[in-house]
C-alpha positions as CSV (number, residue, x, y, z in Angstrom):
1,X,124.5,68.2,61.1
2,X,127.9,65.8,61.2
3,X,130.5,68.0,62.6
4,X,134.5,66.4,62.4
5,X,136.8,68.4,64.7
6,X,140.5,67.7,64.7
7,X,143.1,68.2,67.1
8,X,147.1,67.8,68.4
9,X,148.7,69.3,65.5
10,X,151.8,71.2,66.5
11,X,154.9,71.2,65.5
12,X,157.8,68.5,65.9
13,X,161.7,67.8,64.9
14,X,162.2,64.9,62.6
15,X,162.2,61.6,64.2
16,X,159.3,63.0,67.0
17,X,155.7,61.7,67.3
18,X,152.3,63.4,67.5
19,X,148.7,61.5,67.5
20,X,146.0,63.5,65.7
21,X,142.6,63.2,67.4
22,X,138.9,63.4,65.6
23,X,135.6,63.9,67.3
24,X,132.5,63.3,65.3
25,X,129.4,64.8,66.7
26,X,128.1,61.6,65.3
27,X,128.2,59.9,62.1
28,X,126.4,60.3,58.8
29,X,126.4,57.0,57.9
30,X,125.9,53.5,59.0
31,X,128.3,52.3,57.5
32,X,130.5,53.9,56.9
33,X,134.5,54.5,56.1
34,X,137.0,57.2,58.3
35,X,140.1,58.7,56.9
36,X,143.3,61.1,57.5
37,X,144.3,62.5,54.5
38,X,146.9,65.6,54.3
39,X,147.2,68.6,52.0
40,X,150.7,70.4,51.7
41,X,151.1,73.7,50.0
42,X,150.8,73.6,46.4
43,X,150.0,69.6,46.6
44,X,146.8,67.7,45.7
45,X,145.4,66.3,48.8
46,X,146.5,62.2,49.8
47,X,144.8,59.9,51.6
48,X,147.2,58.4,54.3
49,X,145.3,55.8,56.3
50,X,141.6,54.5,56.0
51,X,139.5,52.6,58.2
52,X,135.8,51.0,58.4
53,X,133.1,51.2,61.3
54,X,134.6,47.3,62.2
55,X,138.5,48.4,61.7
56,X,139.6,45.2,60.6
57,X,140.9,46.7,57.4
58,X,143.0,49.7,57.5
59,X,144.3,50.9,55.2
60,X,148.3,52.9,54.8
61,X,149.8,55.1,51.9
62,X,153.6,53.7,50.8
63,X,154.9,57.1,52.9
64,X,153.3,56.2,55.9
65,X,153.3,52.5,56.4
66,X,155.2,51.4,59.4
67,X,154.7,54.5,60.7
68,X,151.5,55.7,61.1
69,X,148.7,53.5,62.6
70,X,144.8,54.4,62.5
71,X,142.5,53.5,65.5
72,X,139.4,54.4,66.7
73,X,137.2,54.5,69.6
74,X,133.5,54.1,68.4
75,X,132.3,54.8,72.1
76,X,133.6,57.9,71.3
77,X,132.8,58.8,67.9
78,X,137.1,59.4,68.3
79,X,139.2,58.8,65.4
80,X,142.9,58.8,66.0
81,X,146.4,58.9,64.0
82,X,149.1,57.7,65.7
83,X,152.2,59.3,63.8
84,X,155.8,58.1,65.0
85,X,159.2,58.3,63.5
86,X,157.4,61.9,61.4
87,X,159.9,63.1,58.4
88,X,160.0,66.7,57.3
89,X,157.4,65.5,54.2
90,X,155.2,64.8,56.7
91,X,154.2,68.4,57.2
92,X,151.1,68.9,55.9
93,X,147.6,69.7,57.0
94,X,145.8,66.8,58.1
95,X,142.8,66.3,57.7
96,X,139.9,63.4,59.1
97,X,137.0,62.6,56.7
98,X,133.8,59.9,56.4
99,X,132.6,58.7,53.8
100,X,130.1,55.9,53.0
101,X,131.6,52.1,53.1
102,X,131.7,50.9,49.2
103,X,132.3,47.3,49.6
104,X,133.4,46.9,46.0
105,X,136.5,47.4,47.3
106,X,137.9,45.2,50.5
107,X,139.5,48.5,51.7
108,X,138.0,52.2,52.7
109,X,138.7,54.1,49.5
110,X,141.9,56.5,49.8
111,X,140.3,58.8,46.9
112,X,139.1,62.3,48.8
113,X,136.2,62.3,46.3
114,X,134.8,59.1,48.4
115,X,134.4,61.4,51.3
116,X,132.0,63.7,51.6
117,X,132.2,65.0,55.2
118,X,135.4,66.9,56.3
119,X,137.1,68.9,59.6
120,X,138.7,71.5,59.2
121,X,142.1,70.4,59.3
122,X,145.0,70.6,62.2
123,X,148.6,71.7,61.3
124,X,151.5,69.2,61.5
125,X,154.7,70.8,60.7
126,X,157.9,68.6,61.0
127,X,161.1,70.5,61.1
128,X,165.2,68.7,60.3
């Protein structure tokens, strides 16, 4: 069974950084695609970055471009969100996902739908 687990959520002041961390017992698919999407109380879940098993192509929502920067460490089975210069609509909970590599499209799908394996989600809370 693929297990996600995320981690470094907390809680920061506008302006402030965190990097989100996710460990994948392994993956489900060969090739596959990794996201970070976010869920904030009484809003439909986003995707905010995307990224293939290569990561030549990631992928950033308008809110977080310039800001937020996916990597991974395939050694590792780590995903990672680097989050600098975080806003007060930031605060959400973030979640990492995989989902299987469509390449109909040059980028990882955003869509949640296109994921089919999920953590349970880490708390980022960004305060004025």
């Amino acid at each position: 069974q693929v297990q996600l687990v995320e981690s470094g959520g907390g809680s920061v002041t506008a302006g402030g950084s965190l990097r989100l961390s996710c460990a994948a017992s392994r993956h489900k698919y060969t090739d596959y695609c990794m996201g970070w999407f976010r869920q904030a109380p009484g809003k439909e879940r986003e995707g905010v970055a995307t990224i293939d098993r290569g990561g030549d192509r990631p992928f950033y929502s308008d809110s977080v471009y310039g800001r937020f920067t996916i990597s991974q460490d395939n050694a590792k089975n780590t995903l990672y969100l680097e989050m600098n210069s975080l806003k007060p609509e930031d605060t959400a909970m973030y979640y990492c996902a995989e989902g299987l590599r469509l390449y109909s499209s040059t980028y990882c799908s955003r869509l949640p739908q296109n994921y089919n394996v999920w953590g349970q989600g880490t708390q980022v809370t960004v305060s004025s």
